[in-house]
C-alpha positions in Angstrom: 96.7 31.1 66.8 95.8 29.6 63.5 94.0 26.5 63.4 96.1 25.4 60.7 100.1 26.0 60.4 101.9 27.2 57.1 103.0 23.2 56.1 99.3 22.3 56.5 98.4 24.9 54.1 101.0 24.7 51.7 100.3 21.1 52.2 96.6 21.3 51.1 97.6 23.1 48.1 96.4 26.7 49.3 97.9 30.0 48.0 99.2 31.8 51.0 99.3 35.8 50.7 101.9 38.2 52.9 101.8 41.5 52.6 105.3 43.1 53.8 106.9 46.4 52.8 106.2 47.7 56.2 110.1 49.5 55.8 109.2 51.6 52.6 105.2 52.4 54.0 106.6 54.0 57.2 109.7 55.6 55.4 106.8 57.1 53.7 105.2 58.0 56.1 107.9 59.9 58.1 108.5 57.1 60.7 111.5 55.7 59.8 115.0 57.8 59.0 116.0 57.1 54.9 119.9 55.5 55.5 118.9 54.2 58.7 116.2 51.3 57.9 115.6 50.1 61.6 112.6 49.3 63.2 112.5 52.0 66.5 109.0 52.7 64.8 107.7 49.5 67.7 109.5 51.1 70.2 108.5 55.2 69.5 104.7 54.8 67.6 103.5 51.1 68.7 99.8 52.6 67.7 101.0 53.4 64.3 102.5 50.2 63.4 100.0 47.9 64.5 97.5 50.3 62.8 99.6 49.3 59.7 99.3 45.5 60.3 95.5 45.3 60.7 95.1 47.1 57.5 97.6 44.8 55.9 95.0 42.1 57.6 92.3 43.9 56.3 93.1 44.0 52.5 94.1 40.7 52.8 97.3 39.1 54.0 97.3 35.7 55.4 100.8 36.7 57.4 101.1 39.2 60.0 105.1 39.4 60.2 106.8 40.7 63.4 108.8 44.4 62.3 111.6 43.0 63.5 113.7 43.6 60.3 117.3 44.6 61.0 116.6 44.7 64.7 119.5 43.0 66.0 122.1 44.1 68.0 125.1 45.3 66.0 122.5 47.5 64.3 120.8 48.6 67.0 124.2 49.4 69.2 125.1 51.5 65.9 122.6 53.8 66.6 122.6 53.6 70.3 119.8 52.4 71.4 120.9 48.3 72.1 119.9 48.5 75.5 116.2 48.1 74.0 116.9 45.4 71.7 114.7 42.6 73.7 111.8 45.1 74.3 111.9 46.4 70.3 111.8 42.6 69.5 109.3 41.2 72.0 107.0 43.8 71.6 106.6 43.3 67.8 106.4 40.0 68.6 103.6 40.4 70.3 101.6 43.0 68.9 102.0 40.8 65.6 100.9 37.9 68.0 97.8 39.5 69.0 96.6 40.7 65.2 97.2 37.4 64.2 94.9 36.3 66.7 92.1 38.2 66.3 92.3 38.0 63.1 92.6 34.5 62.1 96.1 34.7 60.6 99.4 33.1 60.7 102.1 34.8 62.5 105.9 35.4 61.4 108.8 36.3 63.3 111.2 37.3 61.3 115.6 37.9 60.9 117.2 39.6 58.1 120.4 40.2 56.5 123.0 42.1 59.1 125.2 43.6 57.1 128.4 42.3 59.6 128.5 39.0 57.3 132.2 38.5 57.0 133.0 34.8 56.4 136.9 35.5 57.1 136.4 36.6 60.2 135.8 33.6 63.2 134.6 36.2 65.5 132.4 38.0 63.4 130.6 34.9 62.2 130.5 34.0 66.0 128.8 37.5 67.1 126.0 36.7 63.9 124.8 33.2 64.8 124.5 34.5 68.8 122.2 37.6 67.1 120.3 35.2 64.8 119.8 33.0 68.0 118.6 35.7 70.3 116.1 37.0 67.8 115.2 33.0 67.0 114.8 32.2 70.4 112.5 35.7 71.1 110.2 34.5 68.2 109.8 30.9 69.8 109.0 32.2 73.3 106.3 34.6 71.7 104.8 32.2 70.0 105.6 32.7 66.0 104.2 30.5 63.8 106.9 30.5 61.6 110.0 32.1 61.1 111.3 34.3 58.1 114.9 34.6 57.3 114.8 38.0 54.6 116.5 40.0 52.1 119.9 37.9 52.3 122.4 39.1 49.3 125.0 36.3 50.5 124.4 33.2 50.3 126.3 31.9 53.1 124.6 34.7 55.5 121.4 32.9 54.6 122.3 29.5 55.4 123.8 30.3 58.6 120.1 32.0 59.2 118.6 28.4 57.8 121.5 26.4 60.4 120.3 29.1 63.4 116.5 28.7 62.5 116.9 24.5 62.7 118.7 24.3 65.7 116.6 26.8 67.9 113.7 27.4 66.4 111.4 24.3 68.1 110.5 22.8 65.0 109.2 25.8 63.3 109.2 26.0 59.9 111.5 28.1 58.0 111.1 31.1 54.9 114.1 32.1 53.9 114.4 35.0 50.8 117.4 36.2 48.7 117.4 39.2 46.7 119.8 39.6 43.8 121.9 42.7 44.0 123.7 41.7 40.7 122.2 39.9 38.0 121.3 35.7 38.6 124.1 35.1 41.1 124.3 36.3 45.2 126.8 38.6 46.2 129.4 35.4 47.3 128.7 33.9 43.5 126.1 31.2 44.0 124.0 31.4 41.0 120.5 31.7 42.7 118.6 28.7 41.3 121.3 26.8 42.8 121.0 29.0 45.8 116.9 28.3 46.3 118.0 24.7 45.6 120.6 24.6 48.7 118.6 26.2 50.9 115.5 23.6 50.2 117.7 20.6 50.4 119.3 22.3 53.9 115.7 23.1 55.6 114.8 19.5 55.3 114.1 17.9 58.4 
């Protein structure tokens, strides 16, 4: 592990560098299907992938983050192959784990946007905090150092990530990220400064 955590370092006033993108490099690269955007790539080529974070190392990242971006288990069951959800997730995990090791860097698990956010519906918001809080509790148990919350258009999906990070994630800090599919406001109408501002206040301890 890192001798010092991200709140040290952020703390001490240093600039902290993650290099991500790891969806569009493999699309790229032929390894992941355009449309489908999930993260098999661990599962089928484990070689290639690390391969990709140790040169992510290499040029410079401070952050090796777990590919564990839309690998949850509505989205994995959509394309039949759920019964591997723990395996896809524990074996990012851990290859992440290890280059972060050898390398010196900070590790990241990570959750993302679903796509099954529908506020209206109890059971729906039911099924996305218990896949938040397997993926949450996967991170822990492999030892993350932190945990990234990514790529959330909504800005109620996002704090429900935040609410599922706090109450199983051990302590570990929190990153969450919004991206703005219309101009200044999230897709539920939250202006995103207020947004940002929300979320901070909310990850408090």
């Amino acid at each position: 592990m890192s001798s010092k955590g991200l709140l040290q370092r952020l703390n001490d006033g240093e600039a902290i560098i993650i290099a991500e993108g790891f969806m569009w490099e493999l699309e790229r690269k032929g390894y992941v299907k355009f449309g489908e955007y999930t993260p098999e790539v661990v599962l089928n080529n484990p070689e290639v992938f690390r391969s990709l974070h140790e040169e992510y190392a290499h040029a410079g990242s401070d952050v090796v983050e777990a590919f564990t971006y839309l690998g949850n288990r509505k989205r994995l069951r959509a394309i039949g192959i759920e019964e591997g959800l723990e395996e896809l997730n524990r074996r990012a995990l851990r290859m992440a784990r290890e280059v972060a090791d050898v390398t010196g860097s900070l590790m990241a698990g990570d959750i993302s946007h679903t796509w099954y956010y529908q506020p209206e519906d109890p059971k729906a918001m039911e099924e996305l905090r218990a896949m938040f809080k397997e993926q949450i509790e996967w991170a822990v148990e492999e030892k993350a150092d932190y945990i990234i919350g990514e790529t959330f258009q909504d800005f109620g999906e996002a704090m429900i990530a935040l609410e599922m990070i706090k109450t199983h994630g051990n302590g570990l800090p929190a990153v969450i990220t919004l991206t703005a599919y219309q101009p200044d406001v999230t897709l539920d109408g939250v202006p995103i400064p207020e947004a940002c501002k929300r979320l901070e206040d909310a990850g408090r301890p």
